[in-house]
C-alpha positions, 0 to 999 in steps of 0.5 A, spaced: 457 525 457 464 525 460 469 532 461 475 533 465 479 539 468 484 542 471 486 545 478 491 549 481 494 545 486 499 544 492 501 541 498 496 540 502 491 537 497 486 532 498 489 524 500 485 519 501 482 516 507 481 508 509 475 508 506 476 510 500 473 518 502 477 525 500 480 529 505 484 535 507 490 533 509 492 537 516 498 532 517 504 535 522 511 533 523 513 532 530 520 532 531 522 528 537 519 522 532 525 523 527 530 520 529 532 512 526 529 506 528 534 499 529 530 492 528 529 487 523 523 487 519 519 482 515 514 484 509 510 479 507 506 482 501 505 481 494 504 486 490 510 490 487 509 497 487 506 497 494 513 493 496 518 498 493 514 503 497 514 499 503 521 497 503 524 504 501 520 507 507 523 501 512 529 502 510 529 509 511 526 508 518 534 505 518 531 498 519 533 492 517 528 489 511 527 481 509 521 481 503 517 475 502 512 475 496 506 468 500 504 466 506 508 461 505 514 463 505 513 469 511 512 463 514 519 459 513 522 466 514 520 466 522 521 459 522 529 461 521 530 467 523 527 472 529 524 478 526 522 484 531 515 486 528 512 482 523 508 486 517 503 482 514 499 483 507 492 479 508 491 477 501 497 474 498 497 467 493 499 460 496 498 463 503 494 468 505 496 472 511 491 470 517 493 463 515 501 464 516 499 468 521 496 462 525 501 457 523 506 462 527 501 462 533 502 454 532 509 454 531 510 458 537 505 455 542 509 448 540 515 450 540 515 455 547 517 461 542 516 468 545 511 471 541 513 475 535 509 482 533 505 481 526 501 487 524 496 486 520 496 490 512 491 491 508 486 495 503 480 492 505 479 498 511 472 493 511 467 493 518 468 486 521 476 486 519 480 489 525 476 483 529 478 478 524 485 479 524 485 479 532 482 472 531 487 469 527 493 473 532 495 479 529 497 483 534 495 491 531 492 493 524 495 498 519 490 499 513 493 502 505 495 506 503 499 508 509 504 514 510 511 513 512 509 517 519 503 512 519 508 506 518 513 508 524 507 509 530 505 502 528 512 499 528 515 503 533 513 500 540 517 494 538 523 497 536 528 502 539 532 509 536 538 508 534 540 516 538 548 515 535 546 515 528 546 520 523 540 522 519 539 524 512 538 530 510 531 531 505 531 536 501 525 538 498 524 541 491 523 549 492 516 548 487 510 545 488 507 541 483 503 546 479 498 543 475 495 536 475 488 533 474 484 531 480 485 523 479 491 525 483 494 525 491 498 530 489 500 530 496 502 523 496 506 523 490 510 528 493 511 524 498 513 518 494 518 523 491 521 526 497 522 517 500 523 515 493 529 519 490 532 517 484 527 510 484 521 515 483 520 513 476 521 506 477 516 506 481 511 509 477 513 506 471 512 499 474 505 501 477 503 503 470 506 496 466 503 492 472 496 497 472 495 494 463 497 487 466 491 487 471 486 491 466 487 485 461 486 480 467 480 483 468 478 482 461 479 476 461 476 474 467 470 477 464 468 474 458 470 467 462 465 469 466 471 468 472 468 473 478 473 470 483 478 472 478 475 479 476 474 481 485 482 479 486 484 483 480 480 489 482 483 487 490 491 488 487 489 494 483 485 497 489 492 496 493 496 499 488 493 506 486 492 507 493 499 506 495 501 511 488 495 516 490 491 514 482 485 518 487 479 515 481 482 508 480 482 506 487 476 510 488 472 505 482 476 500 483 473 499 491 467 499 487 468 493 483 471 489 489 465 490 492 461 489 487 465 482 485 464 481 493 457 480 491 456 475 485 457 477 478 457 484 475 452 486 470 456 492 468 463 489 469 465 491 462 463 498 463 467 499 470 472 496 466 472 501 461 472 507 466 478 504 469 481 504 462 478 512 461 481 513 469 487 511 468 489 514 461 487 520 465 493 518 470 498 517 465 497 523 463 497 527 470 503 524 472 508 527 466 508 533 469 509 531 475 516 526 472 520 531 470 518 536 476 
């Protein structure tokens, strides 16, 4: 049988951990890393909650920010413009990162270019993988979801601080979240919202209408025996929950990559399904936390 509940929560709640663990968060704010960055910043990723969740977090750091959707056209973008640090997704369509990563390494030893800095982005947080992306010349590794603080100590040592600028004021909201179920990083959230503001609900409501399109996938992907398809598919909808904080379907979806990484899986409709359960549960979570 399966049952639910509640629990009376607040910040400082559980987030997760790059391999896919729950953990107390004791997170500290230094004070001397509040002032705002100056550079441009190229983000090569695919998948569109995590851009919006980036691309507000970058340019809240005060960074200047180009978007590109492949490798492909990341690629392109360095090719004609300088960038001063590089943020790489490892899986992307047309070009995946480490391959556009090597045709950067080739342009630059052909061309006598000075070296450009490409952090490796990715929600494998796999052994192996750190080795891999030195391999192919990335130069740091930042695993998803990452927080706004994280992001800044990766990209930081290839920037400098604007000392002169005027910082905005975040305000946050006198009540905590009170009450949600435990699919949720309640901590996480409110931190989307405080970075987020007025696009929070954009945000949400894209991750919900991009979650459905990608359960359907992975419908699909089963009843035509399509592994492959049902692995990337769990992939996008790993890295997405995980940026959100949808605790449960990222945790079941790791799973399901894992297993598709393996071969065909037996039990693919029943996973689908739980993904479906978990996922209405999370619907329901975060009106609360909408109107809050």
């Amino acid at each position: 049988s399966r049952f639910w509940f509640t629990m009376k929560l607040g910040f400082g709640n559980p987030s997760i951990e790059e391999n896919g663990q729950i953990h107390a968060s004791t997170e500290t704010v230094d004070e001397s890393n509040s002032l705002p960055l100056r550079g441009n910043v190229l983000l090569a990723e695919d998948n569109t909650v995590n851009q919006e969740v980036a691309l507000t977090m970058l340019r809240g750091l005060g960074l200047q920010v180009d978007l590109a959707e492949n490798g492909r056209v990341a690629f392109e973008l360095t090719q004609n413009k300088r960038y001063d640090v590089v943020l790489m997704d490892c899986q992307m369509p047309e070009l995946d990162g480490f391959e556009a990563t090597r045709l950067i390494r080739e342009a630059e030893r052909v061309d006598g270019k000075p070296r450009l800095p490409i952090i490796a982005l990715t929600a494998n947080a796999m052994q192996g993988d750190q080795e891999v992306c030195e391999a192919c010349g990335m130069d740091k590794y930042l695993s998803k979801p990452f927080s706004a603080a994280d992001l800044r100590a990766k990209i930081a040592p290839y920037l400098t601080q604007q000392d002169d600028a005027t910082q905005t004021e975040v305000t946050q909201s006198s009540e905590p979240f009170r009450e949600v179920f435990v699919s949720l990083d309640v901590e996480r959230l409110g931190s989307l919202k405080q970075i987020l503001g007025a696009r929070f609900l954009e945000v949400v409501q894209k991750f919900e209408d991009n979650t459905r399109v990608i359960l359907q996938r992975m419908d699909d992907a089963r009843e035509t025996a399509n592994n492959d398809e049902l692995m990337r598919a769990a992939h996008s909808l790993k890295g997405s929950s995980g940026t959100i904080g949808a605790i449960a379907l990222y945790k079941v979806s790791c799973e399901l990559e894992d297993a598709a990484r393996q071969g065909p899986v037996a039990n693919a409709a029943d996973t689908i399904n739980t993904l479906r359960s978990e996922f209405t549960r999370f619907c329901g979570a975060v009106e609360p936390l909408k109107r809050a």
